[in-house]
C-alpha positions in Angstrom: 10.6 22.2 -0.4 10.1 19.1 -2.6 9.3 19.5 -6.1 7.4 16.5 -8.4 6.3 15.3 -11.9 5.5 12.2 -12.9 5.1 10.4 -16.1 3.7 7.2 -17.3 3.9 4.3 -20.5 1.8 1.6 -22.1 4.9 0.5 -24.3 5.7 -3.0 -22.3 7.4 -4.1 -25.7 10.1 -2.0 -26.7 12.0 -0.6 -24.4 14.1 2.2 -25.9 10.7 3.8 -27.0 9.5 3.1 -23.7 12.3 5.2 -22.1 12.0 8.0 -24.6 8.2 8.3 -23.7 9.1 8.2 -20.1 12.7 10.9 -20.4 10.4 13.1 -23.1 7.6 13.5 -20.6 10.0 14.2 -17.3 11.5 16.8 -19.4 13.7 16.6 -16.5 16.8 18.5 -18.1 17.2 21.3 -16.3 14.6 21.0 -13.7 16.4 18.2 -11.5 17.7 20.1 -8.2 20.1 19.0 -5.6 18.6 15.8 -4.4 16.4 13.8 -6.9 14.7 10.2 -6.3 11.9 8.7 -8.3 8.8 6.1 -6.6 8.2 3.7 -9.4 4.8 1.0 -9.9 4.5 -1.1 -13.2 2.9 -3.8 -14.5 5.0 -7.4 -14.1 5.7 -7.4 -17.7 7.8 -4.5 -17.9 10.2 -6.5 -15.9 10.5 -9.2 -17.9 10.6 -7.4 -21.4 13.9 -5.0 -19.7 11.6 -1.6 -19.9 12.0 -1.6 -15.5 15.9 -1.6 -16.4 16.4 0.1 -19.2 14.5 2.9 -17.5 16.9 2.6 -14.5 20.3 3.1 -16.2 19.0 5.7 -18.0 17.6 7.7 -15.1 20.2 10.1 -13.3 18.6 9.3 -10.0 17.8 6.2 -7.8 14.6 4.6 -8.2 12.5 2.3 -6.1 8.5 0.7 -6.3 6.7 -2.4 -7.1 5.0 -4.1 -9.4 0.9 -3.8 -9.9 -2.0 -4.4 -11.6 -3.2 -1.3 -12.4 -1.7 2.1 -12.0 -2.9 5.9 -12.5 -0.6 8.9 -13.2 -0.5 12.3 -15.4 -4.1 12.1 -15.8 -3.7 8.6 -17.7 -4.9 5.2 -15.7 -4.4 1.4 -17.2 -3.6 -2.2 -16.4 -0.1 -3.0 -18.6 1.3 0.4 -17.6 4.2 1.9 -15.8 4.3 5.0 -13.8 7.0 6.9 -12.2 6.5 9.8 -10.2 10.1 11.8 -9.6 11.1 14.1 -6.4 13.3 16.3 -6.5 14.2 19.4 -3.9 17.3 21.7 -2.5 16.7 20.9 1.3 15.2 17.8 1.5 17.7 14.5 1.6 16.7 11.5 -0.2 17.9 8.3 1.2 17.0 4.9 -1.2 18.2 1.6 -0.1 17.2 -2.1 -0.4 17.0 -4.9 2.2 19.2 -8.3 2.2 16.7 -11.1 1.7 14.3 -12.0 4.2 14.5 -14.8 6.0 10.9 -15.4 7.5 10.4 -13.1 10.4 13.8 -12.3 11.3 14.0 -8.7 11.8 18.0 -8.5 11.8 18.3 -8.1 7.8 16.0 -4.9 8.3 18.0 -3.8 10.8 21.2 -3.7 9.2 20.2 -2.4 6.3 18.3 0.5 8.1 21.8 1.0 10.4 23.7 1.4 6.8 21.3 3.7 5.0 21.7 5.9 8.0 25.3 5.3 9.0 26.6 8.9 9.4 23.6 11.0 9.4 22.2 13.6 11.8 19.0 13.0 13.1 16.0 11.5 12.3 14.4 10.9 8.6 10.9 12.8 8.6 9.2 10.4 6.5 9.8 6.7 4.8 8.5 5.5 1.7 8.6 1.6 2.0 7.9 -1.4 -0.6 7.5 -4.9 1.4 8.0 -8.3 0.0 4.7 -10.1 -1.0 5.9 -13.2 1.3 3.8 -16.5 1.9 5.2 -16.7 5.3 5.8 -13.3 6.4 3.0 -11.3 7.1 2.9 -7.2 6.4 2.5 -6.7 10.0 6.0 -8.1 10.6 7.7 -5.7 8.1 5.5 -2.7 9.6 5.8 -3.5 13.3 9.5 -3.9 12.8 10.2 -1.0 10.7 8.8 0.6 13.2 10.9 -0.2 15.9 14.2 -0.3 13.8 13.4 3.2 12.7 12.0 4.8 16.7 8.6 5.4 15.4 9.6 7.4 12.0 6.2 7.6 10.2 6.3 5.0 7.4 3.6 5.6 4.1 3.7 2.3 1.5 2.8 -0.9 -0.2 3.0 -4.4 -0.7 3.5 -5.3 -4.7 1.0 -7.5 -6.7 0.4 -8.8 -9.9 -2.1 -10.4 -12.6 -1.3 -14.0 -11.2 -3.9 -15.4 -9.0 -0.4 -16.7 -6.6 1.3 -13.8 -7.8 4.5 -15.5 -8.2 5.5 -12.6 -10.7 5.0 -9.5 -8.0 8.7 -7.8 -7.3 10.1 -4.9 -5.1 12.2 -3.0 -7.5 15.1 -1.1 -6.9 17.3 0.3 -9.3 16.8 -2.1 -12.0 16.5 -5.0 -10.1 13.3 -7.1 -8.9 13.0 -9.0 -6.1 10.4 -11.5 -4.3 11.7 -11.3 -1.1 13.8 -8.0 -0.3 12.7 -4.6 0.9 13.5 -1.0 -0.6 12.6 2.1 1.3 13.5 5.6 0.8 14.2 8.0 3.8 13.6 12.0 4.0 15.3 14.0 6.4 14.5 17.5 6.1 11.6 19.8 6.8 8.5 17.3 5.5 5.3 17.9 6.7 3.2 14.6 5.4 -0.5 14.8 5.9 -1.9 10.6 5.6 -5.9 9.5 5.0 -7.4 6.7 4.9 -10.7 5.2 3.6 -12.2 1.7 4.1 -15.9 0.8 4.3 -18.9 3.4 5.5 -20.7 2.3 8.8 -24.1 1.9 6.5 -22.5 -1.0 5.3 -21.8 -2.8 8.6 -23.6 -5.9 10.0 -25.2 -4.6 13.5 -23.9 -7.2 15.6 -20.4 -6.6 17.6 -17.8 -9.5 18.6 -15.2 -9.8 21.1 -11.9 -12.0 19.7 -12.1 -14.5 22.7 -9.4 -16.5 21.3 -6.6 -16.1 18.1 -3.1 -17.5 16.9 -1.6 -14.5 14.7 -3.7 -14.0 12.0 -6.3 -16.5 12.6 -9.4 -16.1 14.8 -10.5 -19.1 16.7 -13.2 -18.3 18.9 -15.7 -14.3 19.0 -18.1 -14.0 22.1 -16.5 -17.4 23.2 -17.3 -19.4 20.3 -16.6 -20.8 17.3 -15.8 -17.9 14.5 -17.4 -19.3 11.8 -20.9 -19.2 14.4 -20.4 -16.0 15.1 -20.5 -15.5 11.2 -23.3 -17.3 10.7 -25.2 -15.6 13.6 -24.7 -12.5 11.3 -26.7 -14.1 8.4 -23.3 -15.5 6.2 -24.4 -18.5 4.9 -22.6 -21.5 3.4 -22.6 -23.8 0.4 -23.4 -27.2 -0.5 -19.2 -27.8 0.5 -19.5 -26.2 4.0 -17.4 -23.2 3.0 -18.7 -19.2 2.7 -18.8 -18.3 -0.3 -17.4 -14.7 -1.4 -16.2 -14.5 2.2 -13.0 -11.9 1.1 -16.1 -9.9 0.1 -16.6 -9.2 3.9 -14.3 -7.0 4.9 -13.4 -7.0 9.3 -13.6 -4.0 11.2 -11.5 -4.4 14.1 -11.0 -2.1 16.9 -7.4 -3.5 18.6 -8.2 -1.1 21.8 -4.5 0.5 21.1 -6.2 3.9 21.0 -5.9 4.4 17.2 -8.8 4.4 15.0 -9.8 0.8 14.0 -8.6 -1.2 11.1 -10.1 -3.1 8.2 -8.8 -6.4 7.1 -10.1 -9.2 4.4 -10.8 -12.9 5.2 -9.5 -15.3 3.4 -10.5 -18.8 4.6 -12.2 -20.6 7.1 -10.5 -23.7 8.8 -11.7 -27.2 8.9 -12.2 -25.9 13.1 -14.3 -23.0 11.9 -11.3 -20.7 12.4 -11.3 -17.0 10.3 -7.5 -16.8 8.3 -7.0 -13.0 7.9 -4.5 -10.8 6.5 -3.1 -9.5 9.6 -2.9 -10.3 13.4 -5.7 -10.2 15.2 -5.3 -10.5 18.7 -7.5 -11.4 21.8 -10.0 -8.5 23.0 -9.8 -6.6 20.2 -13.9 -5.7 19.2 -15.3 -6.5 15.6 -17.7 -5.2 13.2 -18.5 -6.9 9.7 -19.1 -5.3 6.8 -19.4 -6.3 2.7 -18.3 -4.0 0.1 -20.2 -2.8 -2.8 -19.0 -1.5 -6.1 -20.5 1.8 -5.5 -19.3 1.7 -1.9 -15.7 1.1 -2.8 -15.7 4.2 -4.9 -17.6 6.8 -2.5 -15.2 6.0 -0.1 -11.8 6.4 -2.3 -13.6 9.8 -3.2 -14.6 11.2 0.1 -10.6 10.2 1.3 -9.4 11.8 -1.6 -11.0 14.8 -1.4 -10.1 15.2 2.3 -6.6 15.1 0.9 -7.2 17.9 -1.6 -9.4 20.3 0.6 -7.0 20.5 3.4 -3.6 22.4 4.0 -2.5 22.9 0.1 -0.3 20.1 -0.7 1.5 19.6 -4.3 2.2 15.6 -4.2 0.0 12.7 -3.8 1.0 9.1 -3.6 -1.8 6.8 -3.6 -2.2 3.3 -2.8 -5.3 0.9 -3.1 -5.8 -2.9 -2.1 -6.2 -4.9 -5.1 -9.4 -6.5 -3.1 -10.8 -3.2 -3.7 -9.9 -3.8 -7.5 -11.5 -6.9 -7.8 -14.6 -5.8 -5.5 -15.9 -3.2 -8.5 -16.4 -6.3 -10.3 -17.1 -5.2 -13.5 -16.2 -1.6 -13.6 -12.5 -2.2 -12.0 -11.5 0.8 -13.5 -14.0 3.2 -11.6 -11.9 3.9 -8.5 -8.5 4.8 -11.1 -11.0 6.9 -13.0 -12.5 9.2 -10.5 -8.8 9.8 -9.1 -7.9 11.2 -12.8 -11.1 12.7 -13.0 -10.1 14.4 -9.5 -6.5 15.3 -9.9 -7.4 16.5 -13.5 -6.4 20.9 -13.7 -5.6 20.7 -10.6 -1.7 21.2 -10.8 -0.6 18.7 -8.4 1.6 15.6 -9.6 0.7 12.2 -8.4 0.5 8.4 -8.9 -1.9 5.6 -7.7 -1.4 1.9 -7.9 -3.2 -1.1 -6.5 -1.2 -3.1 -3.5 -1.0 -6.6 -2.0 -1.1 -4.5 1.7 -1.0 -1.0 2.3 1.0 1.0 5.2 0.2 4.1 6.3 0.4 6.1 9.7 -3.6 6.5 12.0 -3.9 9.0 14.5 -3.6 7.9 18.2 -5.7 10.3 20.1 -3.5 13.0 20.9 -0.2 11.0 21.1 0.5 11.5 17.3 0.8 8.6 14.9 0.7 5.0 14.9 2.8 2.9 11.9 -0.3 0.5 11.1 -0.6 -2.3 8.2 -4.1 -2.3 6.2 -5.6 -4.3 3.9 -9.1 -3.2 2.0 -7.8 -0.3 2.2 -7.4 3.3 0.3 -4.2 5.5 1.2 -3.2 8.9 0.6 0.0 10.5 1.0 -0.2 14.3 0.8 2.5 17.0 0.8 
């Protein structure tokens, strides 16, 4: 069985108090059992000020996570915070380790780095936690769909980092004190783990009635629906642009595309349109998979978080959460981007359960295929739970 508490800090300044708020609220003398590892999210700034490494060396255990804008934890929620929520257990093995850079979409620094974090284990890891790289030219699905591979289909929960820069040149993976732009850290768990996974997107009340057909694509962009143009088909739907040609607000409608794999469909953002009237999105899009449009409202963004969450807490009794949400959801709620950080606190609050929510530049997490089992699949728009 895995145990967890988590604990959280505002103090981005001074680091010895910041690790003294963090070690006082663990409380962890005592309590730490045979295998201990602790998931990390934090504003940038507590990178550059030292608190991320201070906090590190002090810690008895490895600890791996990202950077954010906003995170949620111990029934606290801000923007210049940092949480940490800490697992500890007698039977479960923790496994932390961090990638060799990147280069582009090379899987081969992945897979040595997965072939040494397992190098003279039995068996398979039941779950991984990963962080991805936030890279121009790699896209999440490379990092998910190779994982995946690398690791024969172990279920992989996780996020992409972010931060308060509009090119967010300052988001890191952390690992043990150390930030990076463009390596991975994951952490495997062998052992009896039973995770539960949720997602929550967009309601169908809030989709456009007209379907499309992706007729034509290169990766992430889409060139042609029903055999023309994309940006017709958008118009068809009632977008409209502006005095410069372009669609204004178009991130604010979010893709509903079913990729006919047999797993549930997946949400995505725009991001551009091409001078050709192509759709840049945030993750491949191939040909024949069917789309719906959507556009999210403030109040929408928060029903749905809600309904997810509360799928999480009503089913099998679970006493860890790790929640992720896309920073386009963040920015959606306009002026009330605290809401969806709010009602999680509000939600969690007496209940007894440790957990920690951030926001994320891409989310990971595992969809049902039919009967078949799970599916490693990269989101974006998207609210993630991981229960057990």
């Amino acid at each position: 069985m895995i145990q967890s508490f988590s604990a959280y800090t505002t103090e981005v300044d001074d680091a010895e108090r910041a690790v003294e708020e963090i070690v006082s609220q663990l409380d962890y003398e005592g309590k730490l059992l045979k295998n201990t590892v602790g998931i990390l999210a934090c504003f940038a700034d507590f990178i550059e000020t030292g608190v991320v490494k201070a906090l590190c060396d002090t810690l008895p255990f490895d600890v791996l996570g990202m950077t954010t804008i906003a995170s949620a934890s111990s029934g606290q929620w801000g923007e210049a915070m940092l949480c940490i929520l800490v697992l500890t257990s007698d039977d479960a093995e923790f496994v932390s380790w961090f990638s060799e850079p990147v280069p582009g979409d090379d899987p081969s620094a992945l897979r040595r780095s997965y072939d040494e974090a397992v190098r003279g284990r039995d068996g398979c890891p039941s779950l991984m936690f990963s962080f991805f790289p936030l890279m121009i030219d790699t896209g999440v699905d490379f990092f998910v769909e190779s994982m995946d591979e690398i690791a024969a289909g172990v279920p992989i929960f996780g996020s992409l980092p972010v931060d308060h820069n509009p090119d967010y040149r300052e988001s890191h993976v952390i690992f043990n004190g150390g930030a990076w732009r463009d390596r991975c850290a994951f952490l495997l768990i062998y052992g009896s783990v039973a995770p539960r996974f949720y997602t929550g997107n967009i309601g169908e009340g809030k989709l456009f009635p007209a379907e499309g057909t992706i007729t034509a694509s290169k990766g992430n962009m889409i060139q042609s629906v029903n055999e023309k143009p994309a940006i017709e088909y958008l118009l068809s739907l009632g977008l409209t642009r502006n005095e410069s040609g372009e669609i204004e607000g178009i991130n604010s409608f979010p893709l509903i595309a079913d990729l006919k794999d047999g797993a549930e469909p997946v949400v995505t953002s725009m991001y551009a349109m091409t001078p050709e009237g192509y759709a840049v999105c945030g993750r491949k899009m191939p040909v024949g998979a069917t789309l719906s449009i959507g556009r999210y409202f403030p109040e929408e963004i928060v029903s749905t978080s809600a309904s997810t969450l509360d799928k999480a807490l009503d089913g099998v009794q679970c006493h860890t959460l790790l929640i992720f949400s896309c920073v386009g959801r963040c920015f959606s709620l306009l002026y009330d981007q605290s809401a969806e950080m709010e009602m999680v606190v509000e939600r969690m609050e007496n209940r007894g359960l440790s957990y920690m929510m951030a926001y994320s530049g891409g989310e990971v997490c595992p969809v049902r295929k039919g009967d078949a089992g799970l599916l490693n699949r990269a989101h974006s728009n998207t609210f993630i739970v991981c229960a057990f």
